[in-house]
Kinemage of the C-alpha trace (Angstrom):
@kinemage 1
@onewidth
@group {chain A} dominant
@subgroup {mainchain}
@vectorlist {calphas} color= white
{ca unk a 1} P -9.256 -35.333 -19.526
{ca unk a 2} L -10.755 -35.891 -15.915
{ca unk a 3} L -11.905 -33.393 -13.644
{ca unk a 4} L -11.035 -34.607 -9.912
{ca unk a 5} L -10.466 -33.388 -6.448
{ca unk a 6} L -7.710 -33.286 -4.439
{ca unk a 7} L -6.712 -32.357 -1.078
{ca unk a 8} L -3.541 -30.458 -0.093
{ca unk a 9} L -2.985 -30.098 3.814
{ca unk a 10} L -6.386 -27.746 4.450
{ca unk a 11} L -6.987 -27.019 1.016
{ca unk a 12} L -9.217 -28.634 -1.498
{ca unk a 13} L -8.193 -28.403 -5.052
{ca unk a 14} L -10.150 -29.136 -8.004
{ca unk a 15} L -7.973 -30.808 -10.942
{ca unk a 16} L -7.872 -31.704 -14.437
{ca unk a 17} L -5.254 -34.341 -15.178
{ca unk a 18} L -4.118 -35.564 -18.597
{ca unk a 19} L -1.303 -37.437 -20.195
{ca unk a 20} L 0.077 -34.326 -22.191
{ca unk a 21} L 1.127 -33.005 -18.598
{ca unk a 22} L 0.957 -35.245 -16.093
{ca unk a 23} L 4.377 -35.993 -15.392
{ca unk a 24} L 5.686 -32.358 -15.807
{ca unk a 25} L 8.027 -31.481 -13.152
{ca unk a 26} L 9.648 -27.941 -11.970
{ca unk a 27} L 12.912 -26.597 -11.845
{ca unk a 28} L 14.641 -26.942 -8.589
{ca unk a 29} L 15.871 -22.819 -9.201
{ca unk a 30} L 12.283 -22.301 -8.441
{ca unk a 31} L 10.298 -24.909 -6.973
{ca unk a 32} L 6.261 -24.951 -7.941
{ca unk a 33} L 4.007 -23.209 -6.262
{ca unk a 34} L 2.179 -24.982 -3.368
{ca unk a 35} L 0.368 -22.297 -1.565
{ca unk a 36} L -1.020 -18.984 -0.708
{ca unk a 37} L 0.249 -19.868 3.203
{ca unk a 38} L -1.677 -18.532 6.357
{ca unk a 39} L -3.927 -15.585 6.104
{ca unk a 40} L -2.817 -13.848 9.114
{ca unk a 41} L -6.057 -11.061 8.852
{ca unk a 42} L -8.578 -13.815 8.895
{ca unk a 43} L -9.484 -14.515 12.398
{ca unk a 44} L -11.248 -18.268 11.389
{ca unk a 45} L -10.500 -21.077 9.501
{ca unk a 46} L -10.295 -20.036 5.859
{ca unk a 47} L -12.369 -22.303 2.894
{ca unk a 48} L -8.952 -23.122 1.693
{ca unk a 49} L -7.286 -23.293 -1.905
{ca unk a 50} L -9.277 -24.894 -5.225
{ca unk a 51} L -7.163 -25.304 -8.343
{ca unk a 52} L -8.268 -25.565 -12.024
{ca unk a 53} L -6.101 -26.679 -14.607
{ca unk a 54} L -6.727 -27.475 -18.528
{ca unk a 55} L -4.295 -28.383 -21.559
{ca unk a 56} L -5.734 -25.459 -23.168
{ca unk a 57} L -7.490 -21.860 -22.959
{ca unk a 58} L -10.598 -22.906 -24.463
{ca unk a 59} L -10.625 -25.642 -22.124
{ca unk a 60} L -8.959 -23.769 -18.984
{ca unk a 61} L -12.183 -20.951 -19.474
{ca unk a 62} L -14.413 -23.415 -19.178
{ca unk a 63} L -13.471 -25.012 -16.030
{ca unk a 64} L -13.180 -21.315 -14.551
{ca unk a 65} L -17.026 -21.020 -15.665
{ca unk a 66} L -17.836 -24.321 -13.977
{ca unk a 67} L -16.105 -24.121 -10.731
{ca unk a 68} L -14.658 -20.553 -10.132
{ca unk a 69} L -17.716 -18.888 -7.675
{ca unk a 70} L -18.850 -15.631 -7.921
{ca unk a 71} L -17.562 -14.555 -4.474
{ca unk a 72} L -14.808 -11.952 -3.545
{ca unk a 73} L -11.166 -13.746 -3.633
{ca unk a 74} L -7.716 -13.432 -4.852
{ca unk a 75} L -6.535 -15.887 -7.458
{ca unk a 76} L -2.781 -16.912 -9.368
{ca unk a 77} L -1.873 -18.017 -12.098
{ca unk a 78} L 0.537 -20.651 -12.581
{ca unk a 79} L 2.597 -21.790 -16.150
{ca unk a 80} L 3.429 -24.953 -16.921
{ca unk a 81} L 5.692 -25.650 -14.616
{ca unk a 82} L 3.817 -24.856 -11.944
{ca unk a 83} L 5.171 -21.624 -10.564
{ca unk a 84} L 3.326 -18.574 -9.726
{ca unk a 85} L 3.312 -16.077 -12.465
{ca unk a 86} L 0.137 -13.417 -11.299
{ca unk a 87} L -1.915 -12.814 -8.197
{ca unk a 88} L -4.752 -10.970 -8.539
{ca unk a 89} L -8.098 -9.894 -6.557
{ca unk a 90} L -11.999 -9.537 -7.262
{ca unk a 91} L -15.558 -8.816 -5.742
{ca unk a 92} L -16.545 -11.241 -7.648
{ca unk a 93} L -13.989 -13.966 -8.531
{ca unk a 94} L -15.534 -15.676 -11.492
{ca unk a 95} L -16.289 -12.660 -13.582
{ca unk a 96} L -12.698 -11.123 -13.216
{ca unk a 97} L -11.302 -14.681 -14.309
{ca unk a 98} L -13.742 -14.859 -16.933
{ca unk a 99} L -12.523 -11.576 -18.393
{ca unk a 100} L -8.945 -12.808 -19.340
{ca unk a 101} L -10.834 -15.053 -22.060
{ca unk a 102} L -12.077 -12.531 -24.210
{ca unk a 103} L -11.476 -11.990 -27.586
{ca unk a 104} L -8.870 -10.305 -29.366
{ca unk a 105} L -6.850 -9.712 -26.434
{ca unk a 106} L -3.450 -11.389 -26.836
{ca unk a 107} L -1.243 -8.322 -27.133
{ca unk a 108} L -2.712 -6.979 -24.116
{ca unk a 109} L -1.540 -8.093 -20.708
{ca unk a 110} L -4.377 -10.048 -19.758
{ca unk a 111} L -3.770 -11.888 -22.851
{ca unk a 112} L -0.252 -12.739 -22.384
{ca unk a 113} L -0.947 -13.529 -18.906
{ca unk a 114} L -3.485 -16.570 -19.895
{ca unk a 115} L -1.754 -17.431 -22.472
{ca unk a 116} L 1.284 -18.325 -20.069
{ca unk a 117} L -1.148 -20.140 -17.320
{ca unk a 118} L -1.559 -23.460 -17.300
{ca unk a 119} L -3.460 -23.607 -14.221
{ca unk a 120} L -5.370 -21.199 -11.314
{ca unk a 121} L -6.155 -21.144 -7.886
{ca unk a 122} L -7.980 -19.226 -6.275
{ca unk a 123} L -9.141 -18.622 -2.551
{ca unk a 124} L -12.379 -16.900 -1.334
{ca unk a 125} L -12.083 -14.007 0.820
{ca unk a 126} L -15.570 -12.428 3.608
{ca unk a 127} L -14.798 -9.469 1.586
{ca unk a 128} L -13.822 -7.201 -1.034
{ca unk a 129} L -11.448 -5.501 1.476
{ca unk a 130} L -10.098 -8.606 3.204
{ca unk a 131} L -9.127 -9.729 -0.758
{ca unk a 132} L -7.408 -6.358 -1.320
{ca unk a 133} L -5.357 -6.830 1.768
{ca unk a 134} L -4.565 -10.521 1.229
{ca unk a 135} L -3.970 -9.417 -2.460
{ca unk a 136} L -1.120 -6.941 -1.841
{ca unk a 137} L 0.655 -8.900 1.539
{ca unk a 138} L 0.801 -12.189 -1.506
{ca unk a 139} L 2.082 -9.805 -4.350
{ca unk a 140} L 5.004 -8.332 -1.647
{ca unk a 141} L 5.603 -11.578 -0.414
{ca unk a 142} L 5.749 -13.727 -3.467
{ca unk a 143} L 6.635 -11.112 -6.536
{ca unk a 144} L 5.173 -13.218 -9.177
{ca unk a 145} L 6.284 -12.509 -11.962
{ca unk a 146} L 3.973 -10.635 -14.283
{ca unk a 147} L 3.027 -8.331 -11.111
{ca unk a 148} L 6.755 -6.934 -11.020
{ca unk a 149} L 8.159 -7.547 -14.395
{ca unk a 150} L 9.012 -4.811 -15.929
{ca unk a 151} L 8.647 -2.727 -12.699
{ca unk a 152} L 11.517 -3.399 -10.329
{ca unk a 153} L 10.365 -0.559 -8.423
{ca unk a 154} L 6.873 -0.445 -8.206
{ca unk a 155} L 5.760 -2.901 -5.614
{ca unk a 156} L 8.149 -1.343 -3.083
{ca unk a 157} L 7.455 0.906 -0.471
{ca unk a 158} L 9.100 4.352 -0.485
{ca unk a 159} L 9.377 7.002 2.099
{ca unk a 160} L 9.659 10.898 2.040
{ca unk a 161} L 12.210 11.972 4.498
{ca unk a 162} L 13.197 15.349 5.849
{ca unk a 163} L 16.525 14.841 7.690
{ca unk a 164} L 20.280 14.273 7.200
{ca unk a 165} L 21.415 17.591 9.532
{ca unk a 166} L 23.015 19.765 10.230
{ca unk a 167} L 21.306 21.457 6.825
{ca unk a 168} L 18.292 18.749 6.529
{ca unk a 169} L 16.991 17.943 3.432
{ca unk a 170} L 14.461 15.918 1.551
{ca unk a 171} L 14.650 12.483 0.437
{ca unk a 172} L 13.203 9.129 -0.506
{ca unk a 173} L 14.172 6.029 1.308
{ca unk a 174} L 12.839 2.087 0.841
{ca unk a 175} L 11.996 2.207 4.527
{ca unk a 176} L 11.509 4.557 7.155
{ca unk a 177} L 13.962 6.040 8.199
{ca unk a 178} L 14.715 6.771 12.769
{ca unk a 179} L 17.021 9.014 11.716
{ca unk a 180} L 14.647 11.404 9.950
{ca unk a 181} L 12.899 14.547 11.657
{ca unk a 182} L 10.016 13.684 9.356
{ca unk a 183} L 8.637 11.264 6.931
{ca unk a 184} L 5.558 10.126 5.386
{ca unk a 185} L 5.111 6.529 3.946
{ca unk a 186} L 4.914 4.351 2.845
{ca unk a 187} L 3.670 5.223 -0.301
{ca unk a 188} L 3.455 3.260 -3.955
{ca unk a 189} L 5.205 5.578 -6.748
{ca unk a 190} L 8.925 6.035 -6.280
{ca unk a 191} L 9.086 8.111 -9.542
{ca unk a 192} L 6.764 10.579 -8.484
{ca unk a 193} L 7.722 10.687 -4.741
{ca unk a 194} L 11.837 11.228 -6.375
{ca unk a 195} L 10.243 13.958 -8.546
{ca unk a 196} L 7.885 15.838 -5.791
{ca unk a 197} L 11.645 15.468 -3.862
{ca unk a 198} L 13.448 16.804 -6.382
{ca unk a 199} L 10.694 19.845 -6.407
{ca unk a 200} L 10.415 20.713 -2.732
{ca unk a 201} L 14.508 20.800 -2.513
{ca unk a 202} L 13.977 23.583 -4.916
{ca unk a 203} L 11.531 25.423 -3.802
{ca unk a 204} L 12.244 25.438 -0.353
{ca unk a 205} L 15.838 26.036 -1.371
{ca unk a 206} L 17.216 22.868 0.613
{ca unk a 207} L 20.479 21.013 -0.732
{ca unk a 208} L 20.369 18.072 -2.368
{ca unk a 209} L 24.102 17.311 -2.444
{ca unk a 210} L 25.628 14.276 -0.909
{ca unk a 211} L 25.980 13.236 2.729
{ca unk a 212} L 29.930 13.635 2.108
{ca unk a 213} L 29.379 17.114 0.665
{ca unk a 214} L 31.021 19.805 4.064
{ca unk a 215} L 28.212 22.229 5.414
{ca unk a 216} L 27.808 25.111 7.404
{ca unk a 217} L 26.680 28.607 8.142
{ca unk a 218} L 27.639 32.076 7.952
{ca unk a 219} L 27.659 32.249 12.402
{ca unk a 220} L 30.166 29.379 12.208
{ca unk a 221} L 34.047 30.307 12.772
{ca unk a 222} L 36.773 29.173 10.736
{ca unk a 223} L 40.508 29.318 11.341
{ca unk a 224} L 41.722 30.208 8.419
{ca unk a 225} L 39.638 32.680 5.430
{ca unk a 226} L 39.120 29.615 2.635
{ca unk a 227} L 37.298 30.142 -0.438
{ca unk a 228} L 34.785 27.468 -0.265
{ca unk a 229} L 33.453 26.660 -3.916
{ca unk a 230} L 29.621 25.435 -4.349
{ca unk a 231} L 29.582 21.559 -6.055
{ca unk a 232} L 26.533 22.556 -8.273
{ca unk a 233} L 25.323 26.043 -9.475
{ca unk a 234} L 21.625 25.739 -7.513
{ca unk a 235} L 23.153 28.726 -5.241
{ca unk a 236} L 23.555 30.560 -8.019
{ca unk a 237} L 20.261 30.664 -9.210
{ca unk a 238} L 18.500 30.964 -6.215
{ca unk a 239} L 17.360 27.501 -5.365
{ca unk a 240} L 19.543 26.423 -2.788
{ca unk a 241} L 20.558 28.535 0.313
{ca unk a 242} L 24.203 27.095 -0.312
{ca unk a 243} L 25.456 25.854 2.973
{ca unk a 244} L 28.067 23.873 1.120
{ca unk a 245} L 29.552 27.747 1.094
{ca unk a 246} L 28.091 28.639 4.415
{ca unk a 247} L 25.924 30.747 2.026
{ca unk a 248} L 23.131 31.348 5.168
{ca unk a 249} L 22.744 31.519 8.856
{ca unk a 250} L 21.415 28.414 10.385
{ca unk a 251} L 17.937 30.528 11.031
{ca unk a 252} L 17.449 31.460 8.066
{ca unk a 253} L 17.760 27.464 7.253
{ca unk a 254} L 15.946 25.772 10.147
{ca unk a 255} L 12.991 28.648 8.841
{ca unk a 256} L 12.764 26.391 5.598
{ca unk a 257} L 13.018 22.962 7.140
{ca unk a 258} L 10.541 24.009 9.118
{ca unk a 259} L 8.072 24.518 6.176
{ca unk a 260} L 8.934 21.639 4.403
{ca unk a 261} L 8.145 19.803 7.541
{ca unk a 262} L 4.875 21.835 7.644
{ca unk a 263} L 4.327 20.517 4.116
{ca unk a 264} L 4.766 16.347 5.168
{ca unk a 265} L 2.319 17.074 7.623
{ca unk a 266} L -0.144 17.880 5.185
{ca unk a 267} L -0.343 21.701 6.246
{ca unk a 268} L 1.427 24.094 3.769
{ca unk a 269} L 0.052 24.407 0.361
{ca unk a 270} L 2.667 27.059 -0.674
{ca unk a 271} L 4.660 25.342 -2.861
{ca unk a 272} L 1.566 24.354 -4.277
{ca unk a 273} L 0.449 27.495 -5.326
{ca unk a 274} L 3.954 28.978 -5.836
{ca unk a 275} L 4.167 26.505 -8.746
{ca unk a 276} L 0.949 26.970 -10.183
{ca unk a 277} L 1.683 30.933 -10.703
{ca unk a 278} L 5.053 29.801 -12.093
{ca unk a 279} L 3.192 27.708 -14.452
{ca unk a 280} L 0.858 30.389 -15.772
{ca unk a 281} L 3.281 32.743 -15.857
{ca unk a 282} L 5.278 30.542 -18.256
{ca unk a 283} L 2.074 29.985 -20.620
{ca unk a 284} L 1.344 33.935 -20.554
{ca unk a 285} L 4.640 34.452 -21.620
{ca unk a 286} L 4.226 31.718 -24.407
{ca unk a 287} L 6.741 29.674 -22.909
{ca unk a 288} L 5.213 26.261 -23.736
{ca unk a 289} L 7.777 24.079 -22.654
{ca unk a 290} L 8.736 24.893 -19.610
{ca unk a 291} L 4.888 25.743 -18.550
{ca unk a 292} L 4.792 21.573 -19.489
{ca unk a 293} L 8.017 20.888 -17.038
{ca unk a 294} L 6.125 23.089 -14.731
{ca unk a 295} L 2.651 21.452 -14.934
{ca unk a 296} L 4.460 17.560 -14.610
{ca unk a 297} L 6.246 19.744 -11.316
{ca unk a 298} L 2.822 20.096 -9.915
{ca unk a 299} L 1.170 17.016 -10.926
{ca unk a 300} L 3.942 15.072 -8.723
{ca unk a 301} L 3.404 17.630 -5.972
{ca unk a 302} L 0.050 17.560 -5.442
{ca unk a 303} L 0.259 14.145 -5.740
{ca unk a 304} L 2.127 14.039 -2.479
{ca unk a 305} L 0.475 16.565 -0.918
{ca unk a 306} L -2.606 14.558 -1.352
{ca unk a 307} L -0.916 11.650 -0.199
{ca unk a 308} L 0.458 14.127 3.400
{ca unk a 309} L -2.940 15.219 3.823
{ca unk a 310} L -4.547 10.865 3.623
{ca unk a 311} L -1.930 9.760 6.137
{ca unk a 312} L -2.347 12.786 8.632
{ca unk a 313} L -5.619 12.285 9.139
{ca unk a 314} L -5.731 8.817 9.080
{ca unk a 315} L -3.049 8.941 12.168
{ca unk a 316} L -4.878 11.617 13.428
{ca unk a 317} L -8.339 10.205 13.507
{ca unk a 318} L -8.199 6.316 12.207
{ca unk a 319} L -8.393 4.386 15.414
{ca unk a 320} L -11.231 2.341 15.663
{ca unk a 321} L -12.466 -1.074 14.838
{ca unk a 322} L -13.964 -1.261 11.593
{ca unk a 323} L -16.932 -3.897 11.114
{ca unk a 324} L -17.103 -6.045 7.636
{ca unk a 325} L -19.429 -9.102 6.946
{ca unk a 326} L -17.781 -12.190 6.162
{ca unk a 327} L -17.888 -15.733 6.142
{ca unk a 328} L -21.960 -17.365 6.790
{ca unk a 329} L -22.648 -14.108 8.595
{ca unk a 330} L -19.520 -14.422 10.902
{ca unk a 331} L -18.381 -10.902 10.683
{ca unk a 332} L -14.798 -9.537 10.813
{ca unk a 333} L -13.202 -6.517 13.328
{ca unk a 334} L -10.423 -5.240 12.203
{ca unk a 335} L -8.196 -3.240 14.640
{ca unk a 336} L -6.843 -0.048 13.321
{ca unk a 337} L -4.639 2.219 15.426
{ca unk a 338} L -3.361 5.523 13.823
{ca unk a 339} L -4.418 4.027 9.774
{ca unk a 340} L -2.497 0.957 10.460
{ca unk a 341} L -4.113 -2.365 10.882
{ca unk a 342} L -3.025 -4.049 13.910
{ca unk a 343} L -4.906 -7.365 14.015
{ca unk a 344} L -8.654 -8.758 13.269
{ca unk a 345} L -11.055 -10.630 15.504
{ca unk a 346} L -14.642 -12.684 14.868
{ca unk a 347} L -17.287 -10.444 15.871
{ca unk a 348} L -19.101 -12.031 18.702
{ca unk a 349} L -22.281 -14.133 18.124
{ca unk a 350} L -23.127 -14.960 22.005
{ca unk a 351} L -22.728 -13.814 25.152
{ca unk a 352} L -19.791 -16.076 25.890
{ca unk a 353} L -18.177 -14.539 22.698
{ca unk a 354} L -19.322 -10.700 23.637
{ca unk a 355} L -17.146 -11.449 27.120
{ca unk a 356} L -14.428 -12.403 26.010
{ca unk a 357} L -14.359 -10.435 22.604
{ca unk a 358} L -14.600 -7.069 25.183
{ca unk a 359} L -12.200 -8.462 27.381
{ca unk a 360} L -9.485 -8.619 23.767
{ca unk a 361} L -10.340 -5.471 22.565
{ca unk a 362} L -10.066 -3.799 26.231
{ca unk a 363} L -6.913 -5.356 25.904
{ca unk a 364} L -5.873 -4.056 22.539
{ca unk a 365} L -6.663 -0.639 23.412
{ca unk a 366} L -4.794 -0.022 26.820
{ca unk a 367} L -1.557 -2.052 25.246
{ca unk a 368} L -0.287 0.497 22.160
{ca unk a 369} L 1.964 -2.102 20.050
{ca unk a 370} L 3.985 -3.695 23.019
{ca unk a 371} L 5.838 -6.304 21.918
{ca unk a 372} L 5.042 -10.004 23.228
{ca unk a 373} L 0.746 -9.169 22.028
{ca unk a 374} L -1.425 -10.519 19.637
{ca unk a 375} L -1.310 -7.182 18.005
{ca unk a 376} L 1.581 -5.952 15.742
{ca unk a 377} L 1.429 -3.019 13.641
{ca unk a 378} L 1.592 -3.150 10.087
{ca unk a 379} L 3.015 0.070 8.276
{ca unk a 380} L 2.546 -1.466 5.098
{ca unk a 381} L -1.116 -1.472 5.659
{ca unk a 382} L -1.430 2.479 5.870
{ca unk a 383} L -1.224 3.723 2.555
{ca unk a 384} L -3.452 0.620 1.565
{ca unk a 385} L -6.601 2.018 4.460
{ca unk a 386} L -6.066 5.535 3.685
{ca unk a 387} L -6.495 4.533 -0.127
{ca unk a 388} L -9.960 2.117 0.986
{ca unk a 389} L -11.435 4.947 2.991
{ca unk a 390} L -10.247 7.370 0.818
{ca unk a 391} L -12.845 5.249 -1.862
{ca unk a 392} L -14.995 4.051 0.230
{ca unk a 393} L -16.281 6.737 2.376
{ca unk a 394} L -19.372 5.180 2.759
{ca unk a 395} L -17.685 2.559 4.464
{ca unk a 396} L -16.880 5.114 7.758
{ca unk a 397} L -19.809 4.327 8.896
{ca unk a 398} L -19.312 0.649 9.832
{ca unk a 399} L -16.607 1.603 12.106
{ca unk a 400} L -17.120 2.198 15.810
{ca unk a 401} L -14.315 3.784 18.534
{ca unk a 402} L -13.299 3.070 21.627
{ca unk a 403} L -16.290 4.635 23.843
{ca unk a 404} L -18.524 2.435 21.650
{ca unk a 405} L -17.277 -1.016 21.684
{ca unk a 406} L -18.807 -2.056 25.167
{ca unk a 407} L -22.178 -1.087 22.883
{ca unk a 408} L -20.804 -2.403 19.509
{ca unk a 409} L -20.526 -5.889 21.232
{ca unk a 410} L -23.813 -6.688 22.556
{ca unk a 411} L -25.177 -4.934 19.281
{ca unk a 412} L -23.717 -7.646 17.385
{ca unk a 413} L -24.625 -10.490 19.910
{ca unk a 414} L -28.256 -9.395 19.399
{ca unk a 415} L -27.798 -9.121 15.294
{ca unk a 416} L -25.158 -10.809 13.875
{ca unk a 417} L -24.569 -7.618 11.263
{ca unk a 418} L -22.916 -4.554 11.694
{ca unk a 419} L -23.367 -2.568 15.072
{ca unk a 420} L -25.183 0.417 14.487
{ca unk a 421} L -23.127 2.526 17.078
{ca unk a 422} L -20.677 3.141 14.389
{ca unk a 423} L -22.320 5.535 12.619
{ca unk a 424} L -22.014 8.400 15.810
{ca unk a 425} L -18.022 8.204 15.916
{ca unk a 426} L -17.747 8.031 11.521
């Protein structure tokens, strides 16, 4: 077996040939993987792809050891035929890889990962965030198959909703929906979201029948005296205000949509605590099981509400430019505007750069999302910088808002590192 390197349009690629495998071809239903393709967050020229590949594990671990660097990244594996089976990230790139080798491990997933991989590449990333980000835009792009299998669901997106009138309720939706009064989103979870759903309906006593189902309320007129008949018995038992039988006035309705709207906004903690006396209640009275239903009822909604509270403020307050070191000291700005990353430039490193940097970013800020810029929001980038801040509050501190860049820029002319200024508008 012979190590060598190759090169594949940018990308260098470290190989291990051999006989056993050397004329191996795909299937044409799925073609073998060729590349990550264009990092669209990375504002220079990327180091490019490397590739190992072995004939075994034993082998395959010790070509990670050799060439694999101990940098932050994402890597893939790839089977035999050489399509894309995993994508992963790391801090530290040869470590994580390294960790799929240890023993004992075959009935776990790492192990049945490895044992499936034939080969890995990897690229480096300036960061552990910038590998986070290129981690989960590769996994929604690609769906390899070990990050979905098994979980259909998992890797999409899904909204909260409050809409559907005249008697709005709540509901979950793959994408956001312009019909809704409110939404938050996206979010990672659908069985939780369809469960905190399923909760808030109840407590706020909002239908969750069809969008066939007739509605109406008790100020409406009708022609002729008909017995209308509920579809479900929710009415019955007090958890539905029944507008299926024009069961309230459209007051007393709008008075509950306009909670559970107070709720997506991250600003009503009633059902909250409704549930939690519900829940001890339910143990006092040494009703076990349905203080357990209750206590799942809560985990899912405070889940959510968690989730409400992240994304308000982060639309509320998240618009700056947020400063992390990269590449030889060549450090990266991304622009956020309302938790949603809009685009990334090179800091400056002279005053021809500090010019013209201040000159984008002046640009960026007086142009919100107008279509024909360099800037394009990404709403599948909230719930992932809400989550980073969220852990990483530290990391406030190396951002810097608009009445600071001006500042920020010759600050980083001067240093080359993160502009102090941040710190004042964390």
């Amino acid at each position: 077996m012979v190590a060598v390197e190759s090169r594949c349009g940018n990308s260098i690629s470290v190989l291990t040939k051999s006989a056993g495998n050397a004329g191996m071809e795909a299937t044409l239903e799925e073609p073998p993987f060729v590349d990550f393709g264009e990092d669209t967050l990375l504002p220079y020229r990327a180091p490019g792809m490397r590739r190992i590949e072995a004939d075994s594990r034993g082998e395959l671990r010790s070509h990670v050891k050799q060439f694999v660097p101990k940098v932050p990244g994402v890597y893939g594996m790839l089977d035999l035929l050489g399509r894309l089976i995993y994508v992963g990230k790391s801090k530290c790139l040869r470590n994580r890889l390294l960790s799929y080798f240890l023993p004992n491990n075959e009935e776990d997933k790492a192990g049945r990962i490895v044992d499936s991989t034939a080969a890995i590449v990897w690229e480096s990333q300036p960061s552990d965030f910038a590998a986070w980000m290129r981690e989960q835009a590769l996994i929604r792009t690609l769906q390899p198959r070990f990050n979905v299998q098994g979980m259909p669901k998992r890797l999409k997106p899904i909204f909260v909703c409050l809409g559907r009138g005249p008697a709005e309720q709540l509901y979950t939706a793959r994408s956001e929906d312009p019909k809704a009064i409110a939404w938050i989103g996206p979010l990672q979870g659908a069985s939780r979201a369809n469960r905190a759903v399923e909760v808030l309906n109840r407590l706020f006593q909002l239908r969750d029948c069809s969008g066939s189902t007739p509605l109406g309320f008790t100020e409406q007129l009708q022609l002729f005296d008909i017995e209308m008949r509920p579809g479900c018995i929710r009415h019955e038992i007090s958890t539905c205000l029944g507008p299926c039988i024009r069961g309230c006035s459209r007051k007393t309705y709008e008075a509950q949509v306009k909670s559970a709207r107070s709720f997506l906004a991250g600003k009503n903690v009633e059902p909250i605590e409704k549930l939690e006396h519900q829940m001890l209640v339910a143990a006092k009275n040494l009703q076990f099981e349905q203080a357990t239903v209750l206590r799942e009822d809560l985990r899912a909604l405070e889940w959510l509400s968690r989730r409400a509270g992240d994304i308000a403020k982060a639309k509320n307050t998240y618009t700056f430019a947020y400063s992390v070191a990269g590449f030889d000291g060549q450090d990266v700005w991304y622009l956020i505007r309302r938790g949603q990353i809009e685009g990334s430039l090179a800091a400056p490193r002279t005053a021809a750069d500090s010019q013209r940097t201040y000159r984008i970013v002046e640009r960026w800020l007086n142009v919100d999302n107008h279509v024909g810029t360099q800037f394009t929001a990404r709403p599948e980038t909230l719930a992932l910088v809400t989550s980073w801040f969220r852990n990483n509050r530290a990391e406030l501190k190396n951002t810097f808002k608009a009445k600071h860049f001006a500042t920020a820029v010759e600050s980083n002319t001067a240093c080359n590192r993160h502009p102090n200024p941040a710190s004042r508008d964390a």
